[in-house]
N, C-alpha and C positions, 0 to 999 in steps of 0.2 A: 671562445676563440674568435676574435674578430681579425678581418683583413687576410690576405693570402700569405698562409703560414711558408711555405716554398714557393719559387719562381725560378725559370730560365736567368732571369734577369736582374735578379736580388740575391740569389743565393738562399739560403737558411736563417735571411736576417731579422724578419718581421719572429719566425719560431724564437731566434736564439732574445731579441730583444723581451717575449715574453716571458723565458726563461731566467732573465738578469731581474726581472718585473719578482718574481715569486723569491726571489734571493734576498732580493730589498725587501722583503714584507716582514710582517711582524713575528712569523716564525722564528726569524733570526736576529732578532734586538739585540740579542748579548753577546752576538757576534759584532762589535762593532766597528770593528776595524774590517774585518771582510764586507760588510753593508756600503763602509766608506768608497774601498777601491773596487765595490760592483758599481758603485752610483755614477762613479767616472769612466767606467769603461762605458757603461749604456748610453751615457749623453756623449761619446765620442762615436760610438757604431748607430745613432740616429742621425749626426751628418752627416759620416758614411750613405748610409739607408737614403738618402733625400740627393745625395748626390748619385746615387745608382737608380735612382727614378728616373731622376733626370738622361743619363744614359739611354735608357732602357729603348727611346724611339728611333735615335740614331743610326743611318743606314751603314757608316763605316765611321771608326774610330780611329784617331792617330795612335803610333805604335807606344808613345807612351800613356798616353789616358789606355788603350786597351789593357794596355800590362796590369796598371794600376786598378784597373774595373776587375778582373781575373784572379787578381792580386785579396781583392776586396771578399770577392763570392768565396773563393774561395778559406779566409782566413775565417769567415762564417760557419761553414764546415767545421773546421778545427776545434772553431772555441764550442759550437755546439756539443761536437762530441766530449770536450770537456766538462763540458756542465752536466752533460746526461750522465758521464762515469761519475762526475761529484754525486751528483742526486741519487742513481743509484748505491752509491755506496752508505748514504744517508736514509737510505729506506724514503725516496722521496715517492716513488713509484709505487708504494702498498701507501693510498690517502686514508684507506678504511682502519688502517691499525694503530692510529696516531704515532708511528714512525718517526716523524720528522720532530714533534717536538721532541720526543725520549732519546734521538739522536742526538739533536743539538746539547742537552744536557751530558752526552756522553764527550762531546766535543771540546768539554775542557782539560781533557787529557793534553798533556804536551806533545808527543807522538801524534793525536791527529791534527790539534790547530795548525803544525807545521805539514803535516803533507798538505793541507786544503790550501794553505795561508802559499804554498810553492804554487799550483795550483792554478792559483787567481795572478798570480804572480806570475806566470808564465801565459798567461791570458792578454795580461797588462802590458806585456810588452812586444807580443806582437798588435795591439792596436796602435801602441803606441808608433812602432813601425810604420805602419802603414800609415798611419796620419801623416807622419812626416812624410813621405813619397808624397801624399795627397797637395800638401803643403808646396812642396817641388815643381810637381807637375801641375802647367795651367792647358786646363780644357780646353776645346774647339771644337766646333760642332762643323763635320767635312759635310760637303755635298756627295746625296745618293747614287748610289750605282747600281749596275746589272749585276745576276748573279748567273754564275756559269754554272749549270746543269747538263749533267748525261742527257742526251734527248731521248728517255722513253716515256710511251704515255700510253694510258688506256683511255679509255671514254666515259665518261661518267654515266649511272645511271642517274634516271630522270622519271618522273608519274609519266604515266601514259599520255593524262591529260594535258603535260606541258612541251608532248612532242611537237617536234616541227620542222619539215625538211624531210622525213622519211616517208613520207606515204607513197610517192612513187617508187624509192628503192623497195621500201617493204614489199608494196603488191608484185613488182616482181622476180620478188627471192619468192614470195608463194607463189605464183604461177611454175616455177621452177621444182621446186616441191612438190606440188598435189596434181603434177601432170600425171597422163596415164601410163609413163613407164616403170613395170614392175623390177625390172631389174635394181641392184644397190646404186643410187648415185649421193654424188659426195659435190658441194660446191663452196665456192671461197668468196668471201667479204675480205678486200685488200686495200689497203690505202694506209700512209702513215698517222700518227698519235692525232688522237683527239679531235678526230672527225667524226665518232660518233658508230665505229662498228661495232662495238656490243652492246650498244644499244639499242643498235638495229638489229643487232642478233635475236636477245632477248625479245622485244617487238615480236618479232616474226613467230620466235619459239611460241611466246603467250597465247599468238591467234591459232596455230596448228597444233600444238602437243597432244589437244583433245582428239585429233583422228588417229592416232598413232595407239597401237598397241601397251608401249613403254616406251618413257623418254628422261633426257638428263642432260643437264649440260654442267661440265666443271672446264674451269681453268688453267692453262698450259705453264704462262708466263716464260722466263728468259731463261732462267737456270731450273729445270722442272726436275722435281725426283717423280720417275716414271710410275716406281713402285705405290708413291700414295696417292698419284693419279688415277690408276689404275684401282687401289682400292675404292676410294673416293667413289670412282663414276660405277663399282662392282657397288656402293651402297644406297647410291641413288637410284638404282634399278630396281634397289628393293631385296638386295641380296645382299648379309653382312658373313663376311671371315675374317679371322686372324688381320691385325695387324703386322703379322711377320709371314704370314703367307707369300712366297717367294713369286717373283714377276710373270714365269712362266705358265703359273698357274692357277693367276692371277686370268694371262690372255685366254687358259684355258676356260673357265670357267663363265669368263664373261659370253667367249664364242656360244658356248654350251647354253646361258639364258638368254641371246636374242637370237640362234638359231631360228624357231620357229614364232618369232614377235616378228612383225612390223613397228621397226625401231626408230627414232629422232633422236640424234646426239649433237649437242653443238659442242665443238673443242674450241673454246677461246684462249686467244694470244699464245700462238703461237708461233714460234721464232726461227727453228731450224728445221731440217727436210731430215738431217737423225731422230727429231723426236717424231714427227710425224710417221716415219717408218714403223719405228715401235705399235704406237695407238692404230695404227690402221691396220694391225693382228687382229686385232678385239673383231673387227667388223664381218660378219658371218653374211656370204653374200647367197641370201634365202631366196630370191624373186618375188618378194613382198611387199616392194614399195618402199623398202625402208631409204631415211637418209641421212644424209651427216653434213652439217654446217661448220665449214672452220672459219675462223678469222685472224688475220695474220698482218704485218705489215711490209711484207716481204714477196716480192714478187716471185721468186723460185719456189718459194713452201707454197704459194696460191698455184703455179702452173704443176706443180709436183702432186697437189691434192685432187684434181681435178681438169677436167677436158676446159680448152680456153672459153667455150662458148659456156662454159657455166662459173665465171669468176664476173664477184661486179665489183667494179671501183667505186672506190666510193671517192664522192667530191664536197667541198667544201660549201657549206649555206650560201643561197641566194642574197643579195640581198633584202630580196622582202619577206624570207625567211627568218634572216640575224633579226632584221629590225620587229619581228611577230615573237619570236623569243625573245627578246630585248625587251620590250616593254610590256611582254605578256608578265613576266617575271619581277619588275621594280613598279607596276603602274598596275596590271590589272589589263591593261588596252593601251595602242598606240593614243588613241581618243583622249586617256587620263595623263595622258604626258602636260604638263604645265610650257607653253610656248617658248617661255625662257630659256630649257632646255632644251630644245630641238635640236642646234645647231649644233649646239655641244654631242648631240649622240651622236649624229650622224659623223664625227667625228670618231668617237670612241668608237662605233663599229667600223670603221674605217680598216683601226690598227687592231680590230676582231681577227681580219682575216677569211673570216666565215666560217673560222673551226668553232663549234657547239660547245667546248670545253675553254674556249677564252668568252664565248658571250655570256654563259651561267655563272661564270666565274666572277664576272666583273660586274652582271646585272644582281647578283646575289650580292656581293658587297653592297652597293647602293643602296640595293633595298633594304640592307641591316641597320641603316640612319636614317636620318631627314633625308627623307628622298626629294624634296623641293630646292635645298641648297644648292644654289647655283655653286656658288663659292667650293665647294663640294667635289662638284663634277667637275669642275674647270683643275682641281686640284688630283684628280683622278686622272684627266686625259693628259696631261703634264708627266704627270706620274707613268704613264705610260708608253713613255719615249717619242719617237718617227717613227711614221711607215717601216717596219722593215719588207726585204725584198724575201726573207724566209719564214713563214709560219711559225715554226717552232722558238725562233729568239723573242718573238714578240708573244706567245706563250709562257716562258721564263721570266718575263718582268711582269707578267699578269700575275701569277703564281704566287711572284716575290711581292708586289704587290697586296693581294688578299692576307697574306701570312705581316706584314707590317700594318692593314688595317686592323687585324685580332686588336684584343684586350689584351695585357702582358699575362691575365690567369688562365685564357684561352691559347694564347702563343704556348705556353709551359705543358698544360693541356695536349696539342697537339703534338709535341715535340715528344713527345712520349711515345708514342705510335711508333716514332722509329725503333723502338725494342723489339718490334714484331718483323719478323722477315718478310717478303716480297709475295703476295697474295695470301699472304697469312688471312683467315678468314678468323678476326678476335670477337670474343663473346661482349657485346655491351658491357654485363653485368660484372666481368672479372676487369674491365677497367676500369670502371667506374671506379670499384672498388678500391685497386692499384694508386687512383688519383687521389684517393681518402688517404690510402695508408701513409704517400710522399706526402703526402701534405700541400696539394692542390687547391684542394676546396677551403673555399670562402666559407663562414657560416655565421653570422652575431643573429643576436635578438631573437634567441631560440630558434630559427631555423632548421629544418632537416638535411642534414648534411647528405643523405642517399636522393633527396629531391632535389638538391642544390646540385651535384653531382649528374644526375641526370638530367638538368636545365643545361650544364656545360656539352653534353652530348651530343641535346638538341640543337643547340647554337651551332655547332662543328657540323650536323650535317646539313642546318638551316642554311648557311653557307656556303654547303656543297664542298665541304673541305673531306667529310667522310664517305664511303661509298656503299649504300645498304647494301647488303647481299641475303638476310632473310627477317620477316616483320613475324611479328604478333597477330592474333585475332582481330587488334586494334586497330593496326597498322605502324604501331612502334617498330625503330628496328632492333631487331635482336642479335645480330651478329652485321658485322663491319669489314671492311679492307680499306688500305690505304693507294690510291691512284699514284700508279709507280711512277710518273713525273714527280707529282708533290714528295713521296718519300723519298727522291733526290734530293730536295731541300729542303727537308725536314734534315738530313743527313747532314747536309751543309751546316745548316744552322745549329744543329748540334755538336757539330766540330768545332763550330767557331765559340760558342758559349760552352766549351767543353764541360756538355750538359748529358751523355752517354757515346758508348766504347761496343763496337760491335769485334767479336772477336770469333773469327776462324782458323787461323794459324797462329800456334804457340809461340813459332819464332818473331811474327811479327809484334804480340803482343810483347814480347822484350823487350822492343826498341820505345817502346811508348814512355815520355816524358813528361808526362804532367800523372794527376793523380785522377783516377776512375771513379767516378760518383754513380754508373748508372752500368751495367755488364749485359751484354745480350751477346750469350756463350752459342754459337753455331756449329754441331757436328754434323758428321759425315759417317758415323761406323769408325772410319780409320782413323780419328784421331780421339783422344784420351781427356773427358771434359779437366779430371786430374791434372793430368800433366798441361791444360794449359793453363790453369791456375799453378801451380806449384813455380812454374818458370817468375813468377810477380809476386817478391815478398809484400809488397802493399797493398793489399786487399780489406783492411780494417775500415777504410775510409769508405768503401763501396755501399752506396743507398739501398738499389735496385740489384738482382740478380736475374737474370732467365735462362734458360737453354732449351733448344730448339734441336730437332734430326732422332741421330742415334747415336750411341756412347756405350760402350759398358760397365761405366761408372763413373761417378759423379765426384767432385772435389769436400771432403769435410766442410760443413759449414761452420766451422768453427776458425777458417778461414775469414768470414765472414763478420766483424764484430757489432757492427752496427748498421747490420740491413732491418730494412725494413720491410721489402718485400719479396719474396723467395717464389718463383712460377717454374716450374719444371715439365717441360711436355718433351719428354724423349719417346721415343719408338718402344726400346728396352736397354732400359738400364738400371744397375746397382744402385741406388741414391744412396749416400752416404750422408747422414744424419749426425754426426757426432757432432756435437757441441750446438746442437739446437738449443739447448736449456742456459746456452751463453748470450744467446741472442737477443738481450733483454727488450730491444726498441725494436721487434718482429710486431710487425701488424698482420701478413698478409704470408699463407703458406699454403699455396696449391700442388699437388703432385697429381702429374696423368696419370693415366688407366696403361696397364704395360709394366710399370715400374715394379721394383722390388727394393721394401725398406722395412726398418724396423723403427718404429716410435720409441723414445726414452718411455721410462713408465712412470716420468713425473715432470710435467711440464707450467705446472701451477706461477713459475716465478716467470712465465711471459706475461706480464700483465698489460700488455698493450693490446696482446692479440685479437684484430676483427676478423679476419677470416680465417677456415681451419676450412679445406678441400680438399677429402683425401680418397681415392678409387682405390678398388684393391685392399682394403684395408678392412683387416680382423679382432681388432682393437682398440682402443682410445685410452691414454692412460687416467687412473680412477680420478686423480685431482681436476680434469677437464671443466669439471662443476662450478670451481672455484676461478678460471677467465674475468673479470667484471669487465671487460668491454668487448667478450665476443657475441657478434653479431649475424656470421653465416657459419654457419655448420652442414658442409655434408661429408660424412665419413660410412653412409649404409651398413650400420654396425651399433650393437649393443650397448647403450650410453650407458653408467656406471650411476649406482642410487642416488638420489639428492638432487633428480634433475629441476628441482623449482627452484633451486638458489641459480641457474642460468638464466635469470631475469632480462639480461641484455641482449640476447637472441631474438631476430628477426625474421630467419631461415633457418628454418630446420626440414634436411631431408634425409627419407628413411625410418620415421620413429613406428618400429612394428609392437606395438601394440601387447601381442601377446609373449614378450619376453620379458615382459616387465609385471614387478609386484605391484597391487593395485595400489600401494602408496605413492610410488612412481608415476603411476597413470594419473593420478589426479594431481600429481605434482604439476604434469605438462599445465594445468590451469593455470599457475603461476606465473605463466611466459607470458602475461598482460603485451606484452612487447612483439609478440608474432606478427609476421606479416604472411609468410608464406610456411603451408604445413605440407609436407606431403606423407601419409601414413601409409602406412603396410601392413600385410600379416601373413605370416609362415604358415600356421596349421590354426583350427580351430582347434578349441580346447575346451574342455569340458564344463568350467566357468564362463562361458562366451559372454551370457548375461550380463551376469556379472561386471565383465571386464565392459563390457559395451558402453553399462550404465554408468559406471564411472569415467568412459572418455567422452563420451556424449555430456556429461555435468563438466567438465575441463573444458570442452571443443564451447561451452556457452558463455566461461570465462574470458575468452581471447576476442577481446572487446574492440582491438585493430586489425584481424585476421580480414586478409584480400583473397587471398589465391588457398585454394585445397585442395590437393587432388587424394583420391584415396581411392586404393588398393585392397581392398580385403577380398575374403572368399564366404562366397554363398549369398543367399539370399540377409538382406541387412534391413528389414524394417526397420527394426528398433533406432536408426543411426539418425542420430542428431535432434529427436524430438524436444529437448530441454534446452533447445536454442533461446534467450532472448531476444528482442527486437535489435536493441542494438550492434547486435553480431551479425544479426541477417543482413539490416543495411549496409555493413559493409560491406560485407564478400562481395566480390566481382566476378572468380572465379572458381566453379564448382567443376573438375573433373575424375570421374569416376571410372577405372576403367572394369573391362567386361569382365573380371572374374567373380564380379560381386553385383546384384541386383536388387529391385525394389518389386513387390509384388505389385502393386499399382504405385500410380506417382502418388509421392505423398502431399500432403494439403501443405507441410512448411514450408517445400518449395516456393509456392507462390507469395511469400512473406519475404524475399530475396528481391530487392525492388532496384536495388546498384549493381544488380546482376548481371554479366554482359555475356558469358561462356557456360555453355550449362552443357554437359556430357554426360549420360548415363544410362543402364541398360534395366529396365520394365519389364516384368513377367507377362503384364496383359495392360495394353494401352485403350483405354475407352474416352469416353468423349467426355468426362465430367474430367479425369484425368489434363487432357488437352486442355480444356478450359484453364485447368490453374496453371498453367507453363502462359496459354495465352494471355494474360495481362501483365505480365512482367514487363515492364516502359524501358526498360536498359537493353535488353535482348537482343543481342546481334546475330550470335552464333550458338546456333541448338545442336546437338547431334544425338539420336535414340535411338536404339537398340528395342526390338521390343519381340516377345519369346513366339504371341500369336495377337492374334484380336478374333472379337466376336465376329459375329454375323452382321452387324450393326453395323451402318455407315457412320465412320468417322468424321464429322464436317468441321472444318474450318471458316469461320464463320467469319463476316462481314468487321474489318478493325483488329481481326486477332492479331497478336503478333505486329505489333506498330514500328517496333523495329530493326525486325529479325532482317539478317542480310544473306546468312548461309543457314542452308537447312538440309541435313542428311538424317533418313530415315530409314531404320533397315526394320523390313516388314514380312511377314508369310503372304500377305497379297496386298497387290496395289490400289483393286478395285474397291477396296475397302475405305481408298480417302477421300473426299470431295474437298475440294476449295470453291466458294462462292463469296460472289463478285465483293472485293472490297477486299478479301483477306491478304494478309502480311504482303502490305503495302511495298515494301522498301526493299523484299526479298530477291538478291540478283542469282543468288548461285542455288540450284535443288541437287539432292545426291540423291536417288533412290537406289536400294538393292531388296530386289522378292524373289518368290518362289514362281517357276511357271507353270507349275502342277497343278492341273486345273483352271487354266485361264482358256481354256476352250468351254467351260461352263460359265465358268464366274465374269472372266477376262480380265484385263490385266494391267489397265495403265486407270491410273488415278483419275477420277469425275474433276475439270474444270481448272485443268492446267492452266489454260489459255486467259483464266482471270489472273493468273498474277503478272502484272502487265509489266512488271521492272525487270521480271527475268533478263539473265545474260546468256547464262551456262546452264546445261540440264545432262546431267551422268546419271545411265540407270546401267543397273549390272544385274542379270537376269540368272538367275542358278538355273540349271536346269534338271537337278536332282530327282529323280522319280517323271520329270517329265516326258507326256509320249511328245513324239514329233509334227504333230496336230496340236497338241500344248504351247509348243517352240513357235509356231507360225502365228500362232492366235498371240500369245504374248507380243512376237516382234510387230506383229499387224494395228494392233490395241495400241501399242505406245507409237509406231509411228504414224498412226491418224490422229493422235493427239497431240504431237509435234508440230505438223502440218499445220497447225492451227495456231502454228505461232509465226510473226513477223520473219523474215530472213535471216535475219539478222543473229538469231541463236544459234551459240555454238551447242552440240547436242555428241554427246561420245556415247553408244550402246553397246557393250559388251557380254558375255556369257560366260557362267562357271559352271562346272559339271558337280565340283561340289561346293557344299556350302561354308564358307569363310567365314568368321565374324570380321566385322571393322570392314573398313575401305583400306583397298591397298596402299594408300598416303595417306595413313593414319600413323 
């Protein structure tokens, strides 16, 4: 597949042309009258195709070239689903069972050449239509305009590093904060869009969370459902219930766990002074010091939240701010600005404004090209109108702006996002995906379509068009939202390229006049996902589907004929699955946790399908095996024999271990193709060996495996010694979590040299141990668990650990570890948690803190289990003269448990 199989802006043409490509091949020689009238429709839909290129940069089109461009995309659509019903019906779709030639020999019946021969024939003449319009109508290319957007906006985040303009708001929202009044206070960050308050929220949140007992921050937005707010910030505290656990007891409960905490909460964006009534139940007013940050844009919810003398406004960049973001972001330094440009910025910041979200906006474009192009920039500050005398209209042409400098596979890309509702927090990896199954992604020349795929990601948020909301070990991000200004015009532009269909009222969906290529279904409880499909007999045409809220059931998919990607995240509902096995061009079928469905129990004839994501679910039917292009699989459930013919799988989660025949188990070695394993295990059984020795000879097969986390129970010596080399080097990620352990670290570890995440729990850690973990060159993030240690000083020694960055160690005493001078260089964050039993003998804070001179953050959490109260003092006394000893600059959070936990509580 070369070239971009779908686009906003092409339709399905580059796909359907490759389709008319495989028609004309030598499968069909003796078709040769249907070869004839493919050959003429293809070389009519590639001037089409070259005349929709050309379209494609145009800021506004006359009413009859647009008709005709709409006219075009759309007839693309048509004939493709044409071809796909020919094909399937030729067995074009099973390539492994030579199909299509035995078909073609079946094709000289009279009965079929005439339906195919109608067919093409009906193909032919709507090109041929639409040539003629094309023929009619002469082009024009209009001069650009504004695009009118709702004015809502949040603030982008941004690296700490590339802050600028906040250090005085910051420092004092924390003087405001960590004053000495115990009482609950609550203060407001107010100002309108894209000046930059939740970035200063977060900011602020980053530097204090650490003194705070427990803290959280979720977002409000304009239309807020209270209910998963509320769950939401009840999970970030570290406390999960029901997703239908009802509202009241919801504020119960939360009251209930920061009662006796010293709490930090930030509520962002929010909008009205009813929702704030709600959220300000939760707040248990203890005399603790606790407090609570909103941000709002709205002057009555700031003075409603708090006393006037604790709201701050926020204002707009200096300008030796804009111009230090400006060219900190496209240069590096004002310094590396090239002279030629000078004039020109000072310009373009000009019509900035000093809002933070039109200088990133417009300094991140820049930097996406020849950042030296005068011609460029002069093409830029043109492009962005006059002074306005209002903020926000000159925000709107920035916007518009950025989204017309895209690529047309990144525009198409983007425009997607609007399937997600308004602070939707979407997972990376299900879009990515979603962008494979529409057929987004580019790919020739052997290419990896999941790396290509995630090159598009990072471009969208290299650009600042996406909004991280949580990263990886790495620093990748792992979950996304869309900045409620841009998905106003993502919306826009989706309406105009009638490229998706948001749909919350059934009557309104009636009156819709064109045809739905993309569906994002919005409930509420009280309205019927059914009934609002039922009201639109045309739903065959529809690519995408989604839905979003609550429902009590869901519409047949057999509504549905040729989607291609199915996402369901209801609260609770019935999904109705009938006619999934109709679905022959399904790539992509995820169902939330909450739902209640039933799987056909034979789904072998999707043969497209790449994803299969199913919660909740008791079964998988037995043909599963036979997919050849599925690639993620999680269903947490018993996979059916013969699992090595699933060659094409990349993801696999859940595969426990001991439910399976050892045939099975050594079958998993056959998924040469893995990238991510995550294993399990129910009970031991009484073949452990046995079964171990054959997943351990499989786990030394999967010769591309990255990521593994494993689950089992009990002590696991025996686990993974039959590794070869070249399995070692790839893994990146090793996590094990604590119901399973290693009596000492084993020596393979250190044979894991592309290792960056290593997690796991040790019967007894000693120093020859340490040694093999310390020379691993990848090592970012360590976290051990370990049962005791000897008597023996632990040393960490001068170069260990070269580039470890986070390090948590849960230990029976602390006095037992030394750091000297030189050790783990690069390390900024330490997590310790001990025992303080006995640190009035032994004592209690680790030998030689103070060399590791990159430190940032240092968390120790002290049990106090069996400790006397001369234990308690000698422990808090031991760690904070070793604290002292470090620069000011450390942030340091010390806490105490009565008993003893495993994990850290943000584990």
């Amino acid at each position: 597949m070369a070239g971009i199989m779908v686009s906003a802006s092409t339709g399905v043409m580059n796909s359907l042309l490759g389709k008319l490509t495989t028609l004309m091949g030598k499968e069909f020689t003796r078709l040769k009258n249907l070869r004839k009238e493919v050959r003429f429709i293809n070389n009519e839909l590639i001037s089409m195709k070259y005349a929709l290129d050309g379209l494609s940069d145009l800021d506004e089109l006359d009413p009859q070239t647009k008709r005709w461009r709409d006219m075009v995309r759309e007839m693309s659509y048509e004939i493709e689903d044409i071809i796909d019903d020919f094909m399937q019906s030729i067995g074009e779709n099973d390539r492994t069972t030579g199909l299509v030639s035995n078909t073609v020999r079946r094709l000289k019946t009279l009965r079929d050449r005439h339906r195919i021969a109608g067919q093409i024939e009906e193909v032919k003449q709507l090109v041929l239509e639409t040539s003629e319009r094309q023929r009619r109508y002469e082009l024009r290319i209009p001069p650009s305009s504004n695009v009118d957007i709702d004015p809502r906006v949040t603030a982008l985040y941004t690296e700490v590093a590339d802050l600028v303009g906040i250090e005085g708001p910051a420092n004092e929202l924390v003087s405001w904060l960590m004053d000495e009044e115990k009482k609950l206070k609550a203060v407001s960050i107010v100002g309108f869009g894209g000046l930059g308050k939740t970035t200063l929220a977060n900011e602020v949140y980053r530097r204090v969370k650490g003194e705070f007992d427990t803290h959280a921050l979720v977002t409000v937005s304009q239309k807020p459902n209270i209910q998963k707010i509320l769950h939401t910030l009840l999970s970030k505290l570290g406390t999960e219930t029901s997703i239908h656990t009802c509202e009241s007891r919801l504020i119960e409960m939360l009251r209930e766990h920061l009662q006796t905490k010293r709490y930090l909460i930030i509520i962002d964006d929010i909008w009205d002074i009813s929702a704030w009534n709600i959220i300000k139940c939760v707040f248990s007013k203890n005399d603790l010091a606790s407090r609570v940050v909103v941000t709002t844009r709205k002057q009555d919810v700031a003075m409603t939240c708090c006393s006037r003398d604790c709201i701050l406004q926020m204002k707009p960049l200096t300008n030796e701010d804009s111009t230090r973001l400006f060219f900190g972001r496209v240069f590096g330094s004002k310094e590396a600005c090239p002279p030629q440009l000078r004039d020109i910025s000072v310009e373009i910041l000009k019509k900035c404004g000093g809002l933070p979200l039109a200088v990133i906006s417009i300094s991140s474009m820049l930097a996406n090209k020849n950042c030296n192009q005068k011609e460029r920039w002069e093409y830029v500050q043109d492009s962005m109108g006059s002074e306005s005398n209002h903020m926000l209209d000159g925000m709107r042409q920035i916007l518009n702006l950025s989204y017309k400098d895209l690529p047309p596979y990144l525009k198409t890309c983007l425009l997607y996002l609007g399937m997600y509702p308004e602070d939707y927090q979407i997972e990376r990896s299900n879009l990515e995906r979603q962008w494979m199954a529409e057929g987004f992604i580019s790919i020739e020349n052997g290419q990896d379509v999941e790396k290509v795929a995630r090159n598009y990601f990072n471009e969208l948020v290299n650009r600042s068009l996406i909004q991280p909301v949580e990263f990886d070990k790495r620093g990748s991000v792992t979950k996304c939202k869309v900045h409620d200004m841009l998905l106003n015009l993502i919306l826009i532009k989706s309406a105009q390229e009638n490229f998706l269909t948001i749909v919350d009222d059934p009557h309104a969906f009636t009156r819709l006049q064109c045809k739905v290529r993309r569906l994002s279904i919005r409930l509420d409880g009280a309205s019927n996902g059914r009934e609002i499909v039922s009201t639109n007999n045309s739903m065959s045409q529809v690519r995408s589907v989604m839905f979003f809220g609550s429902s009590q059931i869901t519409p047949p998919l057999s509504e549905f004929k040729f989607l291609r990607v199915v996402h369901i995240d209801l609260d609770d509902a019935e999904v109705d699955l009938t006619g999934l096995c109709k679905l022959y061009q399904l790539r992509y079928l995820c169902i939330s946790d909450g739902c209640s469905y039933q799987l056909p129990t034979q789904i072998r004839v999707l043969q497209h399908l790449e994803t299969l994501e199913l919660f909740s679910c008791d079964r998988v039917p037995s043909d599963i095996i036979h997919l050849p292009r599925l690639m993620f699989l999680k269903a947490w459930t018993r996979l059916p024999d013969g699992i090595g013919n699933m060659k094409s799988l990349r993801h696999l989660f859940g595969f426990d271990f001991t439910l399976y025949k050892l045939d099975n188990i050594r079958g998993l070695g056959e998924l040469t193709n893995l990238k991510f394993l995550y294993l399990t295990c129910g009970i031991r059984k009484d073949d452990w060996e046995r079964r171990m020795d054959a997943l351990c000879s499989s786990l030394g097969n999967l010769c591309h495996l990255e990521n593994l986390f494993v689950d089992l129970i009990g002590c696991i010596d025996g686990f993974m010694p039959l590794f070869p080399p070249p399995t070692h080097y790839r893994l990146e990620r090793l996590i094990m979590q604590w119901r399973c352990w290693f009596s000492r670290v084993p020596s393979w570890m250190g044979e894991l040299h592309n290792l960056y995440q290593l997690k796991f729990k040790v019967g007894q850690l000693l120093t020859d141990g340490v040694g093999i973990l310390a020379e691993l060159p990848a090592l970012t993030h360590l976290d051990v668990e370990t049962g005791k240690t000897t008597n023996k000083v632990i040393s960490i020694e001068r170069g260990a650990f070269p580039a470890l960055k986070s390090f948590k160690l849960l230990l029976s005493s602390a006095s037992h570890l030394t750091f000297q001078a030189g050790a783990m260089p690069r390390l900024q964050r330490l997590k310790l948690k001990f025992n303080a039993h006995g640190s009035e003998q032994i004592g209690a804070a680790p030998a030689g803190l103070e060399q590791l001179l990159a430190l940032e953050e240092l968390t120790a959490k002290i049990c106090c289990h069996r400790a006397s109260e001369s234990d308690r003092r000698s422990a808090d006394s031991d760690l904070r003269s070793a604290i002292d000893m470090f620069p000011s600059h450390l942030l340091v959070k010390v806490s105490y448990e009565e008993v003893w936990n495993f994990g850290f509580s943000d584990d």
